[in-house]
MDAnalysis code that builds the backbone (N, CA, C; Angstrom):
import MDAnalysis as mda
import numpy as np

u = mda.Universe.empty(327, n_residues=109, atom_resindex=np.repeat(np.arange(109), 3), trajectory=True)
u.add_TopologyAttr("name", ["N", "CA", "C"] * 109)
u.add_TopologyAttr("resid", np.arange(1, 110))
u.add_TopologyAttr("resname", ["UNK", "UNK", "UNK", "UNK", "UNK", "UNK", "UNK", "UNK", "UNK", "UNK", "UNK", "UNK", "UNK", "UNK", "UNK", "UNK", "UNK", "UNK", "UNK", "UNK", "UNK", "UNK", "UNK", "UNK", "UNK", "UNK", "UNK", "UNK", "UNK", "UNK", "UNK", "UNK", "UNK", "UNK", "UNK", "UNK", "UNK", "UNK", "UNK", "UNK", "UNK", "UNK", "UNK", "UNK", "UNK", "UNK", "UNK", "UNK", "UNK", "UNK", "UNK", "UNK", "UNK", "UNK", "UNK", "UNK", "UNK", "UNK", "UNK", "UNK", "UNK", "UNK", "UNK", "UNK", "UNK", "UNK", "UNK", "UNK", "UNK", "UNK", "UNK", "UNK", "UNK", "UNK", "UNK", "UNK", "UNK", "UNK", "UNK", "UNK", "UNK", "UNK", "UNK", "UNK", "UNK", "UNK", "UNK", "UNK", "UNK", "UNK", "UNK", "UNK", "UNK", "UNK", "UNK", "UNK", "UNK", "UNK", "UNK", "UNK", "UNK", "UNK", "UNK", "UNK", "UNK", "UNK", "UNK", "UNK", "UNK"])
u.atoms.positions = np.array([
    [0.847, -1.179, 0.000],
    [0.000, 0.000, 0.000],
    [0.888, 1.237, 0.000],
    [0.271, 2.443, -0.562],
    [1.429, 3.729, -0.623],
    [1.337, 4.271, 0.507],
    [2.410, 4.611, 0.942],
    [2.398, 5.687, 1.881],
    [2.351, 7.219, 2.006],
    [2.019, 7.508, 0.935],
    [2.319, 8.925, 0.584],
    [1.688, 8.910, -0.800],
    [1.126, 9.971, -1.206],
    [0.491, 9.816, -2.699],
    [1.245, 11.687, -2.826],
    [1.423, 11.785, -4.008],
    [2.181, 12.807, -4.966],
    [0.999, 13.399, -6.144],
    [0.651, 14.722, -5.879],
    [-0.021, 15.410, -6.866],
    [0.607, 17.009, -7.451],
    [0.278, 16.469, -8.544],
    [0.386, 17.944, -9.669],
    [-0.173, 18.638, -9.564],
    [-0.988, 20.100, -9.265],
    [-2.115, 20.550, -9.666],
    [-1.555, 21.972, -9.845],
    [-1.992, 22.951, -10.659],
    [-1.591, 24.145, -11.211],
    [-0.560, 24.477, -10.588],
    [1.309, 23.558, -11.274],
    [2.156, 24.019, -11.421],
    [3.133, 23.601, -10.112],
    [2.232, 23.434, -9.016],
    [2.977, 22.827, -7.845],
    [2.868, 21.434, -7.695],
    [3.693, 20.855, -6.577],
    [3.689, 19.358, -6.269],
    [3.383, 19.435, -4.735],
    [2.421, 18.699, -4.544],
    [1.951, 18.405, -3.317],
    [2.429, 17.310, -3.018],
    [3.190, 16.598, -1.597],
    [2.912, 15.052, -1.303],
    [1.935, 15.273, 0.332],
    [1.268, 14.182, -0.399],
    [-0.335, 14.184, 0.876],
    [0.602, 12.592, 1.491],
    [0.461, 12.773, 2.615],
    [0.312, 11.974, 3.532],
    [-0.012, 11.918, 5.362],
    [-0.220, 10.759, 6.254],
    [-0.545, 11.047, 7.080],
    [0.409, 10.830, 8.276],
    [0.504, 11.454, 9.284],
    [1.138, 10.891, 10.460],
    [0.639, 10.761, 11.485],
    [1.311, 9.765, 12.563],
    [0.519, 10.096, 13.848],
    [-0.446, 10.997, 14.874],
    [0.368, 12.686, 14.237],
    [-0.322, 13.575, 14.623],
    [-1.041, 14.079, 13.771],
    [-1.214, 13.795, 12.397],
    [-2.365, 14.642, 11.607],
    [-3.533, 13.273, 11.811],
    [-3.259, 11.669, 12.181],
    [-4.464, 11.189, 11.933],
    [-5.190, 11.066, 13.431],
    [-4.473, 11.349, 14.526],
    [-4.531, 12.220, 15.849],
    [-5.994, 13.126, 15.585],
    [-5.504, 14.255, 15.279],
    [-6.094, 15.371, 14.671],
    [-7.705, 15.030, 14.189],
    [-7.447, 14.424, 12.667],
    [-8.763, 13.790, 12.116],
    [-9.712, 12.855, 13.182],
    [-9.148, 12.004, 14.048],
    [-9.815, 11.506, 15.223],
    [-10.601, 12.207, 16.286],
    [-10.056, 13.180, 16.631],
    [-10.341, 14.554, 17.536],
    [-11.082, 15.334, 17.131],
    [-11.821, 15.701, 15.504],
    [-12.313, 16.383, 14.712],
    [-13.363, 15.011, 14.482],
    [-13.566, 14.256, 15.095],
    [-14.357, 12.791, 15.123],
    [-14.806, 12.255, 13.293],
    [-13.701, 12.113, 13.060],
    [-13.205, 11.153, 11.766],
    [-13.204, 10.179, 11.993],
    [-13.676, 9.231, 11.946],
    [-13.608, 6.933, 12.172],
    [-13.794, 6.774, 10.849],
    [-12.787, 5.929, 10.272],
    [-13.240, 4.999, 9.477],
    [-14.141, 4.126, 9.011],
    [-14.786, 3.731, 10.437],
    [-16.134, 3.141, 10.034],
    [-17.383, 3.882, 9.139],
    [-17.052, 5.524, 9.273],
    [-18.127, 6.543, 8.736],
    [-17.914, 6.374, 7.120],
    [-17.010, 5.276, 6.762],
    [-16.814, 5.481, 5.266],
    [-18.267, 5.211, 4.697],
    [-18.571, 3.749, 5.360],
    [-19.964, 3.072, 4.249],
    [-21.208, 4.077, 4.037],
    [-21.190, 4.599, 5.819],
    [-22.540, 5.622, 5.913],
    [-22.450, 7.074, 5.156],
    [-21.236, 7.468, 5.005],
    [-20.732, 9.021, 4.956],
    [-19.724, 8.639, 3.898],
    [-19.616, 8.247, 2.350],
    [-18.703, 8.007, 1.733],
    [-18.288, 9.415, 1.142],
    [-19.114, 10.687, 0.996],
    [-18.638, 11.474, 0.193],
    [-17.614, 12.351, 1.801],
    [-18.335, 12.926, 2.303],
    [-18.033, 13.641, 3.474],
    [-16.393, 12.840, 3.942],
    [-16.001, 11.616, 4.144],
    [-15.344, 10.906, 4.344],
    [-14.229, 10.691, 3.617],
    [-14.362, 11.031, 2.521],
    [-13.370, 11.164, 1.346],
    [-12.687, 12.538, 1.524],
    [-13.731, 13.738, 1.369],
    [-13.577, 14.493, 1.666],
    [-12.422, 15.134, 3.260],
    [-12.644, 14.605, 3.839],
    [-12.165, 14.381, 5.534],
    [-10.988, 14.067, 4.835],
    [-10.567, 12.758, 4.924],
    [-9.352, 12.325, 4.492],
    [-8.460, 13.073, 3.465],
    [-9.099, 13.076, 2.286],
    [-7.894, 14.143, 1.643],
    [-7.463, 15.669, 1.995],
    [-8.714, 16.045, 2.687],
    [-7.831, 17.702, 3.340],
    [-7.079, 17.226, 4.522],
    [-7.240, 16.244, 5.199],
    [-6.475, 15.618, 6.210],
    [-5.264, 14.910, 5.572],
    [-4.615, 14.322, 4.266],
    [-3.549, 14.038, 4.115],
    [-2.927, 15.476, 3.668],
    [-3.368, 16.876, 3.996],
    [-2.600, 17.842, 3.547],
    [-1.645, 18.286, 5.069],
    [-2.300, 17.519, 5.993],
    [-1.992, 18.376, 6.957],
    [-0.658, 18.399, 7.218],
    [0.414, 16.971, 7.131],
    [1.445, 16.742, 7.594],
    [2.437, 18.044, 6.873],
    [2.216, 18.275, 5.603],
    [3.107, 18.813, 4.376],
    [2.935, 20.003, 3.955],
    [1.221, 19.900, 4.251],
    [0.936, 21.351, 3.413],
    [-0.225, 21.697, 4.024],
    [-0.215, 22.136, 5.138],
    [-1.122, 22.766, 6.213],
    [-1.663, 24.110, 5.558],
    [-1.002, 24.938, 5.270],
    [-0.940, 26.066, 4.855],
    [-1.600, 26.960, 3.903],
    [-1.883, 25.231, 2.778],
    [-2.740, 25.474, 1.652],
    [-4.156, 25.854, 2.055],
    [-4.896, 26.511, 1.475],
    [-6.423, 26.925, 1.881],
    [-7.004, 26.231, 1.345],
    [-8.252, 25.854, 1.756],
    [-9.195, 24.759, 1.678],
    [-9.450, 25.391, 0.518],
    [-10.029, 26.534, -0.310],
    [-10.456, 26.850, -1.337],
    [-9.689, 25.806, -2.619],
    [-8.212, 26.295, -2.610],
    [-7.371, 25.625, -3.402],
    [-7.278, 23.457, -3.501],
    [-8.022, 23.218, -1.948],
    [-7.446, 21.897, -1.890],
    [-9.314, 21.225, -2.635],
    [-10.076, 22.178, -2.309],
    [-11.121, 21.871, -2.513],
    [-11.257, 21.717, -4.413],
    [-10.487, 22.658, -4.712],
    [-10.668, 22.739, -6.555],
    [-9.806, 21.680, -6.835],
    [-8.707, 21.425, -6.220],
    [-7.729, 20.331, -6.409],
    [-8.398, 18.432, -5.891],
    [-9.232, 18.937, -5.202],
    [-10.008, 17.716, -5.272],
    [-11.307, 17.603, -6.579],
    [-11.780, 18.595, -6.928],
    [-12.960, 18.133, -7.825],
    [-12.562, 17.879, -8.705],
    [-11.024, 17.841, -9.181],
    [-10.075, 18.004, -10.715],
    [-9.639, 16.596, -10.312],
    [-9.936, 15.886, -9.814],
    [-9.047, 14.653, -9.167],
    [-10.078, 13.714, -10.016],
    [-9.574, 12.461, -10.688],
    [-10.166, 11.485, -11.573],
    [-10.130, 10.020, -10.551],
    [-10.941, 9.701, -10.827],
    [-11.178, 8.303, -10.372],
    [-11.147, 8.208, -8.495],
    [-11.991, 9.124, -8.387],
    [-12.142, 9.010, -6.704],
    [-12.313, 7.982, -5.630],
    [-13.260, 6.763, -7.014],
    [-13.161, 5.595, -5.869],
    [-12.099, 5.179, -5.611],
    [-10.995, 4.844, -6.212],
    [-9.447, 4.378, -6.261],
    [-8.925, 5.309, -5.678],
    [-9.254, 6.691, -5.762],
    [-8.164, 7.670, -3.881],
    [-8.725, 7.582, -3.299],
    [-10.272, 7.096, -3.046],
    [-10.593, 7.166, -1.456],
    [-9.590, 5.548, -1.108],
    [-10.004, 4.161, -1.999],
    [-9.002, 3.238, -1.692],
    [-7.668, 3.858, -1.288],
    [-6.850, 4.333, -2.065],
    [-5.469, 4.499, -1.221],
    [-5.338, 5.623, -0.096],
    [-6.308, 6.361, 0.025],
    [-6.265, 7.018, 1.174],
    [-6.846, 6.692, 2.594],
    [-7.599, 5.645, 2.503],
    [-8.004, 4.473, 3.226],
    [-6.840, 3.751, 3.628],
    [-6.319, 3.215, 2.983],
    [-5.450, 2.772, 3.232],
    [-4.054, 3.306, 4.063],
    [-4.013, 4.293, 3.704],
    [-2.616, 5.249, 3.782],
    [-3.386, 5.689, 5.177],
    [-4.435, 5.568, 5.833],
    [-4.700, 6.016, 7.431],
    [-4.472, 5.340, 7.758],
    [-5.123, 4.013, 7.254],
    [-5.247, 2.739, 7.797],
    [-3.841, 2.060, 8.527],
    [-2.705, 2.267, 7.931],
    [-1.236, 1.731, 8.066],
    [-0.511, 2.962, 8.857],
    [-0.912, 4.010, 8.674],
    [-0.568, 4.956, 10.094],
    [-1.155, 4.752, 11.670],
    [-2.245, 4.518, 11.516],
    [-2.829, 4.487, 12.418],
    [-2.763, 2.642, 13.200],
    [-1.904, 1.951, 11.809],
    [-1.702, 0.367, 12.735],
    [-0.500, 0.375, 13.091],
    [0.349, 1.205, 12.422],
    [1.727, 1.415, 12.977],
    [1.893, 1.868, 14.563],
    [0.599, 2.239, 15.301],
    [0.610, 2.998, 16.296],
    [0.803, 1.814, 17.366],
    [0.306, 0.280, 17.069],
    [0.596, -0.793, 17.799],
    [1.771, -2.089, 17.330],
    [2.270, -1.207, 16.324],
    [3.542, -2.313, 16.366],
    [4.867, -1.785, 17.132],
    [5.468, -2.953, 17.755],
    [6.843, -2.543, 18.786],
    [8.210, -1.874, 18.048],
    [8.638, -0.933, 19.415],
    [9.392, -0.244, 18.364],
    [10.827, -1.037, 18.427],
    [11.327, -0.776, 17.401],
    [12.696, -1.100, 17.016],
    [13.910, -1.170, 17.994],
    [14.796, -2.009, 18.291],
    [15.495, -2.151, 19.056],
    [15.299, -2.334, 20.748],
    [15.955, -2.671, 21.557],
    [15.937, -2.451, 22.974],
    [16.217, -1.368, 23.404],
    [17.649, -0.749, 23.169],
    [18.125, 0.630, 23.914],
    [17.385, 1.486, 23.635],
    [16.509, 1.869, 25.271],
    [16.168, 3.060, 25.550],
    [14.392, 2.934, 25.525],
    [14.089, 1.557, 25.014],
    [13.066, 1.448, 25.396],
    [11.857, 1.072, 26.376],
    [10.632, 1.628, 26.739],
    [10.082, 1.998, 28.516],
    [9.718, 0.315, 28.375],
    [9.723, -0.091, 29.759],
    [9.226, -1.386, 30.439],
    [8.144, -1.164, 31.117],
    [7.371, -2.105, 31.201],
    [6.183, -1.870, 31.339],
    [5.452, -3.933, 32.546],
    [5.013, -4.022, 33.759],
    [4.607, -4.545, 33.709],
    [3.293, -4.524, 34.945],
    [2.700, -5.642, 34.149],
    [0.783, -5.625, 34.968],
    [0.772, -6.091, 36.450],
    [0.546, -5.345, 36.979],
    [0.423, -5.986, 38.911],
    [-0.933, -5.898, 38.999],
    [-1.066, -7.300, 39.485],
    [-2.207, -7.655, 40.002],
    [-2.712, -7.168, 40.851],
])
């Protein structure tokens, strides 16, 4: 799955993607994934001004909004942008890399 998707749109290059703290963010602004089936347009919507946040915060919704209606084949970016939360947000429970320096943790009964 991509981690990052790359767009053209009048003359600049955008890369949209998500991180811990922009899909943070979309959670807190009560974004779930589950709202895809019920809420597919709104949801699409959510997600791609939300993969601007990490990179390109800055851009105004006006611009990201025309840069989305110019966008072809939406069912296939909501797929990879689905996705591209989806693997941020599972990365949040896999262990991190190495021993040194990492917290211990155990359950008392």
């Amino acid at each position: 799955m991509s981690k990052k998707l790359k767009i053209k749109f009048d003359g600049a290059e955008y890369l949209l993607e998500y991180t811990r703290t922009t899909a943070l963010a979309l959670e807190q602004a009560g974004f779930s994934l589950s709202d895809i089936k019920r809420k597919p347009v709104s949801s699409l919507m959510v997600l791609f001004r939300g993969a601007f946040m990490a990179n390109h915060k800055r851009v105004e919704t006006e611009t990201v909004d025309r840069m989305f209606e110019s966008m072809p084949d939406k069912t296939k970016l909501l797929s990879v942008l689905v996705g591209m939360y989806d693997e941020t947000v599972s990365s949040l429970m896999e262990d991190p890399s190495g021993d040194e320096g990492n917290a211990e943790w155990t359950a008392i009964p």
